[in-house]
DSSP file (Angstrom, degrees, kcal/mol; ACC not computed):
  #  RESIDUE AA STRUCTURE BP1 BP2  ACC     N-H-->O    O-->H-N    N-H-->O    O-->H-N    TCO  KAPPA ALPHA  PHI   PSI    X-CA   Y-CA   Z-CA
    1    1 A X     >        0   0    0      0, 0.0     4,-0.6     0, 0.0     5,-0.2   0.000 360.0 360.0 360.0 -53.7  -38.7  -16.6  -49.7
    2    2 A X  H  >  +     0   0    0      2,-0.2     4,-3.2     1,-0.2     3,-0.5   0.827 360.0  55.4 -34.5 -56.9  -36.5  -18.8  -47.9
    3    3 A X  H  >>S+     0   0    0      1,-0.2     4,-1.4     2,-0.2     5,-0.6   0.940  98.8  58.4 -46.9 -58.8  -33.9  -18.2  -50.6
    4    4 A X  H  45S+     0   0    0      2,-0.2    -1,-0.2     1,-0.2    -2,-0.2   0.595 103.7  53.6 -50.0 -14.5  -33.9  -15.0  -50.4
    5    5 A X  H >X5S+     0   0    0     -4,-0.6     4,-2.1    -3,-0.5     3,-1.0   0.821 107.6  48.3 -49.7 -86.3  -32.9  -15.2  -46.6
    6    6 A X  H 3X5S+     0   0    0     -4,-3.2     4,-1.1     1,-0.3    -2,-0.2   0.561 105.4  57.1 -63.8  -1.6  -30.3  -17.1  -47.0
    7    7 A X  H 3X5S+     0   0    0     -4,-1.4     4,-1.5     2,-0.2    -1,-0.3   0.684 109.2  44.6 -86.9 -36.3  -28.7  -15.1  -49.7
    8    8 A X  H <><S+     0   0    0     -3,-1.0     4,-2.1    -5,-0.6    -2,-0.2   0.840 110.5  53.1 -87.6 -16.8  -28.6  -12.1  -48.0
    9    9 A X  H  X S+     0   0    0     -4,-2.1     4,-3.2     1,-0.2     5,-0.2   0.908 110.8  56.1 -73.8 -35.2  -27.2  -13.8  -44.6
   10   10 A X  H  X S+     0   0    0     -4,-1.1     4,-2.3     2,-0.2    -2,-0.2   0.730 109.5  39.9 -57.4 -47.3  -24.7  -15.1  -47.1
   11   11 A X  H  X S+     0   0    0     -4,-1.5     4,-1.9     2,-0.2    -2,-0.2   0.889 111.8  56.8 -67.8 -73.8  -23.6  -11.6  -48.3
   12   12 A X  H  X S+     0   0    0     -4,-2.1     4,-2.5     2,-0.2     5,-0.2   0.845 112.1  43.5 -32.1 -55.0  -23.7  -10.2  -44.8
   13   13 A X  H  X S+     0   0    0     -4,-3.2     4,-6.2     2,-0.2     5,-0.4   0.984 112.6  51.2 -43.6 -67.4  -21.3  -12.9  -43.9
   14   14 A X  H  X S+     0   0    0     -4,-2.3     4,-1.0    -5,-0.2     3,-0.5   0.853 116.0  41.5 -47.6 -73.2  -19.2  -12.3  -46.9
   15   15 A X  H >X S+     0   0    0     -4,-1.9     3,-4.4     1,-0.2     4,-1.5   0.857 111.9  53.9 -21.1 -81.3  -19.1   -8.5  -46.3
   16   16 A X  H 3X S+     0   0    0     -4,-2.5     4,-2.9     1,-0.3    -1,-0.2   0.872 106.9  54.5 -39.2 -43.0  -18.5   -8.8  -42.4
   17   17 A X  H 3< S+     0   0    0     -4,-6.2    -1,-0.3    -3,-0.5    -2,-0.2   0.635 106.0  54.4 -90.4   8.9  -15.7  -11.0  -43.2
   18   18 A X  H << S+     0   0    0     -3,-4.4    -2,-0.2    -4,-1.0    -1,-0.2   0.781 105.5  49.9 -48.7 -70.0  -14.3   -8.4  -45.4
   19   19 A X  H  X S+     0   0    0     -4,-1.5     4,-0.8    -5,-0.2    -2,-0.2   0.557 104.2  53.1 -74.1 -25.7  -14.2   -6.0  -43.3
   20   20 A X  H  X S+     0   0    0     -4,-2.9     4,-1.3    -5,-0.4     5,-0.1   0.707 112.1  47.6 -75.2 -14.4  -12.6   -7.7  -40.5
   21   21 A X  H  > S+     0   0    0      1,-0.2     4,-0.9    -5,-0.2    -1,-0.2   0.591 111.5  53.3-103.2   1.3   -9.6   -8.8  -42.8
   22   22 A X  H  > S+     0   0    0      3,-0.1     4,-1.0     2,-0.1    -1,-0.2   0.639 111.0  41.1 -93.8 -17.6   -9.5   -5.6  -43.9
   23   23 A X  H  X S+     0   0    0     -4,-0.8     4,-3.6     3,-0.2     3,-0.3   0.911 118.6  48.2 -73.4 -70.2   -9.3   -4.1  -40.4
   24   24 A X  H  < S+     0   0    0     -4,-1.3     4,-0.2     1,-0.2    -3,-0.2   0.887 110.6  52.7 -23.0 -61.3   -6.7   -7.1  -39.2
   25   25 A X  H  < S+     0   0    0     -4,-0.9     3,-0.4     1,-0.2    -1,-0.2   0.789 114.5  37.5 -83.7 -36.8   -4.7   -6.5  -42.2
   26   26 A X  H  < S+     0   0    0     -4,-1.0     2,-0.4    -3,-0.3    -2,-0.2   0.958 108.6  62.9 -68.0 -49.6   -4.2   -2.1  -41.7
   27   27 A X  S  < S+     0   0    0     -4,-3.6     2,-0.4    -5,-0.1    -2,-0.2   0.500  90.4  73.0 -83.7  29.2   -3.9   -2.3  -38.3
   28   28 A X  S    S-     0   0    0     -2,-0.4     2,-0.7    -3,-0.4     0, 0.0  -0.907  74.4-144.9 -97.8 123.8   -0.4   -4.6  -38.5
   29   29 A X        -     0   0    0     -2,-0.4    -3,-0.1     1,-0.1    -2,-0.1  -0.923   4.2-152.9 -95.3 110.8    2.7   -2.3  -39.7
   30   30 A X        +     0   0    0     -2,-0.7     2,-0.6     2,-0.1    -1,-0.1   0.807  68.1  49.0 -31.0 -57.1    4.7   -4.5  -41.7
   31   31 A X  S    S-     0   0    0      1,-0.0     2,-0.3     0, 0.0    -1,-0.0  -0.792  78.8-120.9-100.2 136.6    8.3   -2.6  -41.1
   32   32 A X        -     0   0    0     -2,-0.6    -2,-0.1     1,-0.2    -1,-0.0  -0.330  19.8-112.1 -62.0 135.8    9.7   -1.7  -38.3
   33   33 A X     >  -     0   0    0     -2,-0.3     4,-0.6     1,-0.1    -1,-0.2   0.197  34.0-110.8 -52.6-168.1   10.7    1.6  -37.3
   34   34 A X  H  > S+     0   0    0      2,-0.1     4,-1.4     1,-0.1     5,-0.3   0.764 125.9  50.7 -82.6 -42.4   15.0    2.3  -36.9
   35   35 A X  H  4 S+     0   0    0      1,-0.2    -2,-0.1     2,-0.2    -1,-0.1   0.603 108.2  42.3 -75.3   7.0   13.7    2.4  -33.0
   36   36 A X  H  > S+     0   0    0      2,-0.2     4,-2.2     3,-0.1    -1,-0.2   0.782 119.1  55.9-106.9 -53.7   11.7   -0.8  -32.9
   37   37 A X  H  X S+     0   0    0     -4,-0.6     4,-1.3     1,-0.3    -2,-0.2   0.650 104.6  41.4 -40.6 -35.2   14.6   -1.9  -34.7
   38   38 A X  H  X S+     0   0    0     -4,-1.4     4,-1.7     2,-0.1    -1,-0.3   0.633 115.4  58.1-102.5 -11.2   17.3   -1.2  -32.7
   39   39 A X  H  > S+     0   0    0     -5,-0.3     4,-1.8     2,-0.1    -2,-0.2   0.891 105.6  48.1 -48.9 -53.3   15.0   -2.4  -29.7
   40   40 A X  H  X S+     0   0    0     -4,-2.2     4,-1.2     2,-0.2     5,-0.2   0.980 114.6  47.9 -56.1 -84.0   14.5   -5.8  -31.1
   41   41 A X  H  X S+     0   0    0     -4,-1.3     4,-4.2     1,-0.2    -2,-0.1   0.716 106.5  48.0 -45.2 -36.0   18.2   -6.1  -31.7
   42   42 A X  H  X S+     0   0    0     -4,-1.7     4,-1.4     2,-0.2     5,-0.3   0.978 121.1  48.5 -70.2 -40.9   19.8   -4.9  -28.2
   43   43 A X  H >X S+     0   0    0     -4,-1.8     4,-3.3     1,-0.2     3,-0.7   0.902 115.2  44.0 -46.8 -55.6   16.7   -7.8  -26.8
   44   44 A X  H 3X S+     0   0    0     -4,-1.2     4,-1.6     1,-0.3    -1,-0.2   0.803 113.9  44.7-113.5 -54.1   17.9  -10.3  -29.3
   45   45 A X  H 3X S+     0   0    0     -4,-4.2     4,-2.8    -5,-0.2    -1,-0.3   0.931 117.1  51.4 -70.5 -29.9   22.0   -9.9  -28.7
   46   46 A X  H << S+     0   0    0     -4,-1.4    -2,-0.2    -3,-0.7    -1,-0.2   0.913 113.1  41.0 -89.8 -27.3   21.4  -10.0  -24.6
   47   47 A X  H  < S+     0   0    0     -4,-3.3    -1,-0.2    -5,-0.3    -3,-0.2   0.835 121.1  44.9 -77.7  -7.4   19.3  -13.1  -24.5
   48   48 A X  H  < S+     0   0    0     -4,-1.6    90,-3.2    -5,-0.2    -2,-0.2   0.822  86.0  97.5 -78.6 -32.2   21.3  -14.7  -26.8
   49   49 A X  B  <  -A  137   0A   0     -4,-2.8     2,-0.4    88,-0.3    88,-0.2  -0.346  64.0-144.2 -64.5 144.6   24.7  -13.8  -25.6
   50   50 A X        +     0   0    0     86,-0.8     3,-0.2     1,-0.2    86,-0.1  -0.949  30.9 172.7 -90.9 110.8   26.3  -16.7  -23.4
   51   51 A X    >   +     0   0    0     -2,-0.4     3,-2.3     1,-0.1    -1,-0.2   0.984  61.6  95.0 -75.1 -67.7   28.4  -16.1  -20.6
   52   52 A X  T 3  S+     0   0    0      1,-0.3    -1,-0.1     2,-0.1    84,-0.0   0.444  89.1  51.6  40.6 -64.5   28.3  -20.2  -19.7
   53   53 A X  T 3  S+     0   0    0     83,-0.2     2,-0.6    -3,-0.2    -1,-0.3   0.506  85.7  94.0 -88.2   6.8   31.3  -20.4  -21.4
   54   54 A X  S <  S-     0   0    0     -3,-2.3     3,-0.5     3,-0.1    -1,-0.1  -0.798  72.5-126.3-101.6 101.7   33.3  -17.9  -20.1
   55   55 A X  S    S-     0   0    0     -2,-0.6    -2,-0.1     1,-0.2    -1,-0.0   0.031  86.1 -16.6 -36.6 120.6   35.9  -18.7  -17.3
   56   56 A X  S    S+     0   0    0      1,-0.2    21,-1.2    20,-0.1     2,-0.7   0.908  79.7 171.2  57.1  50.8   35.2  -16.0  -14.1
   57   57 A X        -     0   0    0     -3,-0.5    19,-0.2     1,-0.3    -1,-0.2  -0.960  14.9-175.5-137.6 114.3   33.2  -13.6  -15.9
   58   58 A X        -     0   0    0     -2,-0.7     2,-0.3     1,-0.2    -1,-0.3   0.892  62.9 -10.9 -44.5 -72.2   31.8  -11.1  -13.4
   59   59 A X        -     0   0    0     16,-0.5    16,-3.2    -3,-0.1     2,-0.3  -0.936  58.5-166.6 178.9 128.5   29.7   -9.1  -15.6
   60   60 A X  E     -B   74   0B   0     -2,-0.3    14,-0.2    14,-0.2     2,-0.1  -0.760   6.3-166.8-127.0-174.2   28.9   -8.5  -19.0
   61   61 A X  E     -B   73   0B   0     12,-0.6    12,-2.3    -2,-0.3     2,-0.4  -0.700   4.1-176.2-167.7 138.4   27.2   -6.1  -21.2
   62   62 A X  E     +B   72   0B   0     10,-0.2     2,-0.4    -2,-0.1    10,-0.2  -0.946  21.9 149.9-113.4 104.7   26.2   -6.4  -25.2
   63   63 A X  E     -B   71   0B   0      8,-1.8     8,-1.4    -2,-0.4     2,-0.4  -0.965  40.3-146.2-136.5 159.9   24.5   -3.4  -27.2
   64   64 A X        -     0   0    0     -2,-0.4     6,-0.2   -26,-0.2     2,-0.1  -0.985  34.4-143.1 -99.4 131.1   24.1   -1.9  -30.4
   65   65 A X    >   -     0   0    0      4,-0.4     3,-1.2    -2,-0.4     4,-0.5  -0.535  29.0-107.7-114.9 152.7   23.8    2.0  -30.1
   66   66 A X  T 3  S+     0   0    0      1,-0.2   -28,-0.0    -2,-0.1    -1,-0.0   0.577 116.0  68.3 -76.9  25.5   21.9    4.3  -31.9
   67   67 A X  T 3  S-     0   0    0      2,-0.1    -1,-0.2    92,-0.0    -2,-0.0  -0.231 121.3-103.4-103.8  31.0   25.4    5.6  -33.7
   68   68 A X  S <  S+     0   0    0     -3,-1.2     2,-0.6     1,-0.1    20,-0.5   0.929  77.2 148.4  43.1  59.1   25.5    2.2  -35.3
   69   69 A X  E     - C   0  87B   0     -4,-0.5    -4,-0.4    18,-0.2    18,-0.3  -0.851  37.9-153.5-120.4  90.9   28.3    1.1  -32.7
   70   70 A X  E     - C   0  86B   0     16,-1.6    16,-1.6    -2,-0.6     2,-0.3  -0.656  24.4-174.5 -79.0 140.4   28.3   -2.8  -31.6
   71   71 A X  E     -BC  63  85B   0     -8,-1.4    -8,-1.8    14,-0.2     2,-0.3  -0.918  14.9-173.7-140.0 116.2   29.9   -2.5  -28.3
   72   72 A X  E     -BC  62  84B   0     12,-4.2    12,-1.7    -2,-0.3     2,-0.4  -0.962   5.4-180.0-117.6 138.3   30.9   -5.8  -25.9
   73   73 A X  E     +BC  61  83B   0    -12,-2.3   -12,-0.6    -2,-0.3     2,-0.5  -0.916   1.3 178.9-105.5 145.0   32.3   -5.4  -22.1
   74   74 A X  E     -BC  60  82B   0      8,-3.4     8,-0.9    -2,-0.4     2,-0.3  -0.921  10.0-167.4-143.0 140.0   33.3   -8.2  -19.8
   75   75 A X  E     - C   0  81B   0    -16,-3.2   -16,-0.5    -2,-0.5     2,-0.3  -0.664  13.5-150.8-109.4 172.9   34.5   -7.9  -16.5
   76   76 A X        -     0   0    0      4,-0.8   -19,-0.2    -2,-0.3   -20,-0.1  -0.928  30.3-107.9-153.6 159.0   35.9  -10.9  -15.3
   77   77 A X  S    S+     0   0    0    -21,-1.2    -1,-0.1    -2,-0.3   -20,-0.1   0.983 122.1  63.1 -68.3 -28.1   35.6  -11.5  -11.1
   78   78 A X  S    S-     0   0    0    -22,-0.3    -1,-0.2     1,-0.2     3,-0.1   0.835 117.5-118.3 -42.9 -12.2   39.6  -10.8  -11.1
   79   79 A X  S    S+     0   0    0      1,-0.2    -1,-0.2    42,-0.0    40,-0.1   0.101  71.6 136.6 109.5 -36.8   38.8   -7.0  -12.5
   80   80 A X        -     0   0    0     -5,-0.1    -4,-0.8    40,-0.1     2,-0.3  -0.129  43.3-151.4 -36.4 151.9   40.5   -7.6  -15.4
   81   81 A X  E     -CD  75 119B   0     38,-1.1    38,-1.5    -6,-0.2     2,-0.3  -0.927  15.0-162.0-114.8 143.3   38.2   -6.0  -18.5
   82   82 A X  E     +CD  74 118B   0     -8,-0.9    -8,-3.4    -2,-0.3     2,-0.4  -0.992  11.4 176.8-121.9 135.2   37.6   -6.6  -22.2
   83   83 A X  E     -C   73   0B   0     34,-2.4     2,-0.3   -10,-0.3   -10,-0.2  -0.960   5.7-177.7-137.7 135.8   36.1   -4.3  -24.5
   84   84 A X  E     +C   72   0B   0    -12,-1.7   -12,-4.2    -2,-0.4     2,-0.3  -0.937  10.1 175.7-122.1 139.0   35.5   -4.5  -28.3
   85   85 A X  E     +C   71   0B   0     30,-3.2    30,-0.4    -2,-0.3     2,-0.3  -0.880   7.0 152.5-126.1 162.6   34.0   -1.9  -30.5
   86   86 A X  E     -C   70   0B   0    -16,-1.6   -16,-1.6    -2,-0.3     2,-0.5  -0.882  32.1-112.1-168.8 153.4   33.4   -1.3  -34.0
   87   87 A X  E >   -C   69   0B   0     -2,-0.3     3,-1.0   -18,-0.3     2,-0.3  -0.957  19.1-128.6-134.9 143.4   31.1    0.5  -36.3
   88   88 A X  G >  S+     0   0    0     -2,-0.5     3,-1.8   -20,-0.5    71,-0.1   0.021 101.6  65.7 -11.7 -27.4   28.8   -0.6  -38.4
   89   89 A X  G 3  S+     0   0    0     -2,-0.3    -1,-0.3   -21,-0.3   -20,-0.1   0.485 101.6  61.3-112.1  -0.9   29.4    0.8  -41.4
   90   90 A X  G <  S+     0   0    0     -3,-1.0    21,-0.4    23,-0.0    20,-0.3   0.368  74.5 121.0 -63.6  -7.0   32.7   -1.5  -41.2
   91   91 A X    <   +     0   0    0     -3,-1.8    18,-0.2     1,-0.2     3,-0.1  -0.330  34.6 167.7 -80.0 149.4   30.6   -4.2  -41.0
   92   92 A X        -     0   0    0     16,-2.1     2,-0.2     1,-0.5    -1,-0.2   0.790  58.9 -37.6-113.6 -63.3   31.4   -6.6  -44.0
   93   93 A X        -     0   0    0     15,-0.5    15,-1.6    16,-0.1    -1,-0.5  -0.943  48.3-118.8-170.0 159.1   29.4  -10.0  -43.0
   94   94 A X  E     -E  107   0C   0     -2,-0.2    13,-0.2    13,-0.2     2,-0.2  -0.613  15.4-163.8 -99.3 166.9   28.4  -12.2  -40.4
   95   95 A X  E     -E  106   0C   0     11,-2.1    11,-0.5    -2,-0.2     2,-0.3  -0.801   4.4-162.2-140.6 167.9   29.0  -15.7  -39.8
   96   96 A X  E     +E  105   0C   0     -2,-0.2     2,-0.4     9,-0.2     9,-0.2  -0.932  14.4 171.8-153.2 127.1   27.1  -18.4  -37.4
   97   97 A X  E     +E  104   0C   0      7,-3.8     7,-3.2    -2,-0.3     2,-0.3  -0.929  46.2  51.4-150.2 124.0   29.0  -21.4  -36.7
   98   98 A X  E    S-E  103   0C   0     -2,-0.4     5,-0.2     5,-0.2     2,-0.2  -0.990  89.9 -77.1 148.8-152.3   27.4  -24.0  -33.8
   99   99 A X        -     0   0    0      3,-3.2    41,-0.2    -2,-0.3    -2,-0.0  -0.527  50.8 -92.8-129.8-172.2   23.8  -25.5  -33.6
  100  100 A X  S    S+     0   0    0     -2,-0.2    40,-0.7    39,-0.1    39,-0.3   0.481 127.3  62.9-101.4   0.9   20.5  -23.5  -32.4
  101  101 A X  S    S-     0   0    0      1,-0.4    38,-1.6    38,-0.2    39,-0.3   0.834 128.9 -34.8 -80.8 -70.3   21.1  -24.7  -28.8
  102  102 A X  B     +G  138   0D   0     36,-0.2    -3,-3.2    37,-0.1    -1,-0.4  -0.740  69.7 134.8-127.9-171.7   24.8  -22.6  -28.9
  103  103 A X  E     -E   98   0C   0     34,-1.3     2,-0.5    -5,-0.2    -5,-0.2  -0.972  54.2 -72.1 155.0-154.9   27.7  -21.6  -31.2
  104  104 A X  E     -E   97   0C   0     -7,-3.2    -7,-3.8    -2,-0.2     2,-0.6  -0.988  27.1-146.9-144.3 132.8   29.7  -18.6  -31.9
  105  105 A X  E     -EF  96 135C   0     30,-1.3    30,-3.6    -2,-0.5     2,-0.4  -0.974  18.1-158.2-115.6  97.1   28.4  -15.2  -34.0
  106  106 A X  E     -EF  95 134C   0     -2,-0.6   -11,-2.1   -11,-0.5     2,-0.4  -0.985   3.9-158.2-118.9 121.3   31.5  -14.0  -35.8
  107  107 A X  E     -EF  94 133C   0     26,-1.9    26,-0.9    -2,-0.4     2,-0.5  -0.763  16.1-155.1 -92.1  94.4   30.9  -10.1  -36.6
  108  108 A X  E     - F   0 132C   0    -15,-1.6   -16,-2.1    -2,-0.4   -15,-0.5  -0.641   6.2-154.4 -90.2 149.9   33.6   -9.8  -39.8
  109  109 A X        -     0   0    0     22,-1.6   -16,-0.1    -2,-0.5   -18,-0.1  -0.276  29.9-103.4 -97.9-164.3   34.9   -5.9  -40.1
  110  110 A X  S    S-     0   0    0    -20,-0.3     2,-0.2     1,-0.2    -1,-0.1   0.578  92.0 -35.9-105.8 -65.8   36.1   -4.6  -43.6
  111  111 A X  S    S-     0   0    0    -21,-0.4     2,-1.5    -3,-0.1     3,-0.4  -0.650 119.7 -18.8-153.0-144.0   39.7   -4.8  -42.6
  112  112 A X  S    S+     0   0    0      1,-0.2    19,-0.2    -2,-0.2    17,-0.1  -0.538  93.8 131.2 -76.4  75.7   41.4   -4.0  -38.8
  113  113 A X        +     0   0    0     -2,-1.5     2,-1.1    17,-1.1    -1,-0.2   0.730  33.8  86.0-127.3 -43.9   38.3   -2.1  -38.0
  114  114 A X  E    S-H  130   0E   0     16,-1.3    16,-1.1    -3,-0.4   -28,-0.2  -0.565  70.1-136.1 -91.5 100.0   37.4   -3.3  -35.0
  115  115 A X  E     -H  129   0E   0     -2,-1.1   -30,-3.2   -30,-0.4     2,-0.3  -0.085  21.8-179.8 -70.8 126.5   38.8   -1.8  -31.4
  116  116 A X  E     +H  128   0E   0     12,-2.3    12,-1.4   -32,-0.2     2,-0.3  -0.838   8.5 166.1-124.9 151.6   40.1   -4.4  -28.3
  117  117 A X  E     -H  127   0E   0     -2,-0.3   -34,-2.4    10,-0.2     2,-0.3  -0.932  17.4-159.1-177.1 146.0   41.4   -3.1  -25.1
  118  118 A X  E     -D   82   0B   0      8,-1.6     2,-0.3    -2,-0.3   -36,-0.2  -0.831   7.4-165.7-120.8 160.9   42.0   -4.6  -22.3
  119  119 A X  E    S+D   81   0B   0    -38,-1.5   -38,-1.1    -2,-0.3     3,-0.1  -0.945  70.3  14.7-128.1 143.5   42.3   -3.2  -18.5
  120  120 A X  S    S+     0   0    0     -2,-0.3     2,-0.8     1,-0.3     3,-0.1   0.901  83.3 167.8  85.4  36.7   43.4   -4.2  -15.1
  121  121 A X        -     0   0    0      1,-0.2    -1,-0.3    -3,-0.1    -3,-0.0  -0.826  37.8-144.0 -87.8 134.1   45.2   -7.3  -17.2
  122  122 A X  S    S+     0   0    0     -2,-0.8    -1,-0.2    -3,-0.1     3,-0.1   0.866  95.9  44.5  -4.8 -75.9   47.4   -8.8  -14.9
  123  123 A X  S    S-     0   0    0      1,-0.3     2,-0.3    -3,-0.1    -1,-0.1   0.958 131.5 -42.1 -48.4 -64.5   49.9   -9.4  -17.9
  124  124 A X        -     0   0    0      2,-0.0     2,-0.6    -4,-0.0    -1,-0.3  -0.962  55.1-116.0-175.6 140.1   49.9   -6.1  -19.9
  125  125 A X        -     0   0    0     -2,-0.3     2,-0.4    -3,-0.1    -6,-0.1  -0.865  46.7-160.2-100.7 151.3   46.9   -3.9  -20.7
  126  126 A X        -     0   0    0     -2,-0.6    -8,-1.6     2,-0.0     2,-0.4  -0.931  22.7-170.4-134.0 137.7   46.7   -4.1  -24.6
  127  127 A X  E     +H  117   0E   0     -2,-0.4     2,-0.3   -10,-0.2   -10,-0.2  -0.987  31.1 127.0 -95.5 130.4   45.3   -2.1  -27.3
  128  128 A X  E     -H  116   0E   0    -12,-1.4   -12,-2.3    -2,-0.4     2,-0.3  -0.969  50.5-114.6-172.7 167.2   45.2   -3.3  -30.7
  129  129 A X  E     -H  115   0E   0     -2,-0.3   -14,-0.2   -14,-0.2     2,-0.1  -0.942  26.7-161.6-122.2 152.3   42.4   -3.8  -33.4
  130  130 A X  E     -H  114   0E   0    -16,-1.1   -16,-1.3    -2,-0.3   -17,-1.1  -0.363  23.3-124.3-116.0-150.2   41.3   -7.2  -34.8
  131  131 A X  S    S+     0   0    0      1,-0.3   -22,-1.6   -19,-0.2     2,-0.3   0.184  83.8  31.2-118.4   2.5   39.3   -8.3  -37.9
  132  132 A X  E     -F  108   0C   0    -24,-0.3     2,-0.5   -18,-0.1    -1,-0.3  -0.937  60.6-137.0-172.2 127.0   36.6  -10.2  -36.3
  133  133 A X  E     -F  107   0C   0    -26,-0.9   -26,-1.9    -2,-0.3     2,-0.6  -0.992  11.0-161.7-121.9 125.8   34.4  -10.8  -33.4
  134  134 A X  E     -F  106   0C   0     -2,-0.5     2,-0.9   -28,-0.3   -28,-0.2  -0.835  12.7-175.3 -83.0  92.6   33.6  -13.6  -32.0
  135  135 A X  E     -F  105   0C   0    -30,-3.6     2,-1.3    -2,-0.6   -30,-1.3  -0.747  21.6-131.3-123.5 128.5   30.5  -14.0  -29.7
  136  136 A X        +     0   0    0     -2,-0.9   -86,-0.8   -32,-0.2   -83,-0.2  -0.428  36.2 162.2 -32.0  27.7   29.1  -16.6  -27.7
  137  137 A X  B     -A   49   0A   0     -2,-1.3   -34,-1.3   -88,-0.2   -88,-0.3   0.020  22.8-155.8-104.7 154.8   25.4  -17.3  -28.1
  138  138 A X  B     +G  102   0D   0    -90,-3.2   -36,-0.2   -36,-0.3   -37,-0.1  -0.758  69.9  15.8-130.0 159.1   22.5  -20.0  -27.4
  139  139 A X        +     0   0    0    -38,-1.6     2,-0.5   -39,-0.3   -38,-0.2   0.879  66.4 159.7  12.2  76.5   19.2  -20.6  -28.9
  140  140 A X        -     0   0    0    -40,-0.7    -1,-0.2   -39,-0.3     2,-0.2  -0.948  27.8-154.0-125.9 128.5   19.6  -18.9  -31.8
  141  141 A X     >  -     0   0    0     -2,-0.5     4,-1.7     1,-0.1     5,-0.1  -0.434  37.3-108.2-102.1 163.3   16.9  -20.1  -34.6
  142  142 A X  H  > S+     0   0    0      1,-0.2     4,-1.6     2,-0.2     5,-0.3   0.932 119.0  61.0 -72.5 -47.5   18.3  -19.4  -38.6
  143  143 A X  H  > S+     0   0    0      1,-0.2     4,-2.4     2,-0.2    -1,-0.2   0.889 101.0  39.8 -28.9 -54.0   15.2  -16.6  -38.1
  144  144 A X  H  4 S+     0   0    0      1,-0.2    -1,-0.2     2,-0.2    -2,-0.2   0.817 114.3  56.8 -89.2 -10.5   16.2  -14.9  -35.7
  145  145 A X  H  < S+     0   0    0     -4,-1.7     5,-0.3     2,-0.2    -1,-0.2   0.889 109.9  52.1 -41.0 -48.4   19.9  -15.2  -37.5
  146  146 A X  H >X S+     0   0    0     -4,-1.6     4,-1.7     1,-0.2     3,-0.9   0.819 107.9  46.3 -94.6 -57.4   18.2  -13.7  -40.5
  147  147 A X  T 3< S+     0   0    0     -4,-2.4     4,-0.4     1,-0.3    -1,-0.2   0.481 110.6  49.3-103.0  17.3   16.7  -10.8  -39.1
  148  148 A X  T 3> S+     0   0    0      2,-0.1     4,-0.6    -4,-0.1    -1,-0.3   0.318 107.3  55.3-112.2  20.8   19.6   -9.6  -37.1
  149  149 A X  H <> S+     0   0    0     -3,-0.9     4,-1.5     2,-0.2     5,-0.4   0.499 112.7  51.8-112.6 -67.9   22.0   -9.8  -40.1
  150  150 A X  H  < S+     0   0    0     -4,-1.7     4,-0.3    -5,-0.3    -2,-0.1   0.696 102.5  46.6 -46.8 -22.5   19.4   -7.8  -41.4
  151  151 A X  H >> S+     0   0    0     -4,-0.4     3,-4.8     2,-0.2     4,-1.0   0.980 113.3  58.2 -65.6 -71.1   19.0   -5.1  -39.1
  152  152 A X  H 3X S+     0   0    0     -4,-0.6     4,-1.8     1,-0.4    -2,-0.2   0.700 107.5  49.2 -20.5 -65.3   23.1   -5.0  -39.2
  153  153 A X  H 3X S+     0   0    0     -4,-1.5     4,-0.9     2,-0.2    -1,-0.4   0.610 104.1  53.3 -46.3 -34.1   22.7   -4.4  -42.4
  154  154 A X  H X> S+     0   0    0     -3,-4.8     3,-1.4    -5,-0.4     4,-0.6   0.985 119.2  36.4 -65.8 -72.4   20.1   -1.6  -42.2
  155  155 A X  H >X S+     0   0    0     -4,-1.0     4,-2.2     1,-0.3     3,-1.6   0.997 108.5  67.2 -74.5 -56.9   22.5    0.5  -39.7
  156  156 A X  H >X S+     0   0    0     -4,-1.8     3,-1.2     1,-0.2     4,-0.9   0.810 114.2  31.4 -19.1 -57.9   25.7   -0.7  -41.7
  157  157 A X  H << S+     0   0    0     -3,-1.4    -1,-0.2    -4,-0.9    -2,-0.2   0.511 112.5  61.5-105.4   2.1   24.2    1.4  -44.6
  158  158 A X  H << S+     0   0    0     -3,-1.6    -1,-0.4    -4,-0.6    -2,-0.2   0.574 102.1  53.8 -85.1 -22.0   22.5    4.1  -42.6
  159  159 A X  H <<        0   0    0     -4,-2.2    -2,-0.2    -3,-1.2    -3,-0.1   0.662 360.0 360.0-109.3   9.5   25.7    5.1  -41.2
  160  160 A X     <        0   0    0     -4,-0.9    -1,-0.2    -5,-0.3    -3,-0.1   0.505 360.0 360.0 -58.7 360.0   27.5    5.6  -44.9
C-alpha cells in the first residue's frame, strides 16, 4: 500500500516537472525579431561608445537605422562637426582591437564606401570617403562582440 503511494507521488512529480519545462521552454523565443534586433543593437553601440577619449566633444550620437545605415555624429564644444555614414550592405568585416574595459571597433567597408564630412571646421570643411571606421568603446565582452557582428551581418545581407 505504501508502495503504491509513493509511486504515484513519483509520477505526479515526474509529470508536473514535464510540464513546467515544457511550458518554460515554448514560452522563450529563441530569435529575435529584425526589430528587437535593431533595438538591442542601437542599446549596445550607445552604451558602449566612449566619448572619454575624445578632446571637447559636446555631443554625440551613434545609431544603426532601419535602412541598414550605421550613422556617427560628434559635435565638438567649438561647433565644429563630424559625420560618418555607410551602408551596410558595404559592410565587409569588423575588427576589435583593446581589452573589454576599452579599445577601438573598426567597421571595414568593401572599398571607399564609407561617407566623412566635416562642418564648421575651422581649417576647411571636407568631404571625402574612407575605408574604415574607427569607434571608441568600453566594456565590451567577446559576447556582446559576437552578437553585434552578427546582427551587422543580418542587415548587411538584408539590404542586398
Amino acid at each position: 500500500m505504501i508502495k503504491s503511494v509513493l509511486q504515484k507521488t513519483k509520477k505526479l512529480y515526474f509529470l508536473g516537472a514535464i510540464v513546467l519545462l515544457a511550458i518554460v521552454h515554448f514560452s522563450f523565443n529563441p530569435a529575435m525579431t529584425e526589430q528587437e534586433m535593431l533595438s538591442w543593437s542601437n542599446k549596445c553601440l550607445s552604451e558602449s561608445y566612449d566619448p572619454s577619449g575624445q578632446a571637447k566633444l559636446k555631443k554625440w550620437e551613434l545609431v544603426l537605422t532601419d535602412d541598414a545605415f550605421i550613422r556617427l555624429r560628434k559635435t565638438y564644444t567649438n561647433g565644429k562637426q563630424e559625420y560618418f555614414s555607410f551602408q551596410l550592405h558595404r559592410f565587409m568585416d569588423m575588427d576589435y582591437l583593446g581589452s573589454t574595459v576599452n579599445g577601438t571597433l573598426q567597421l571595414k567597408a568593401v572599398a571607399d564606401d564609407i561617407i566623412v564630412q566635416t562642418y564648421n571646421d575651422p581649417r576647411e570643411d571636407i568631404d571625402t570617403m574612407a575605408t574604415q571606421l574607427n569607434i571608441p568603446v568600453k566594456n565590451m565582452e567577446p559576447e556582446r562582440l559576437d552578437s553585434l557582428q552578427m546582427v551587422l551581418n543580418y542587415f548587411k545581407n538584408k539590404s542586398l
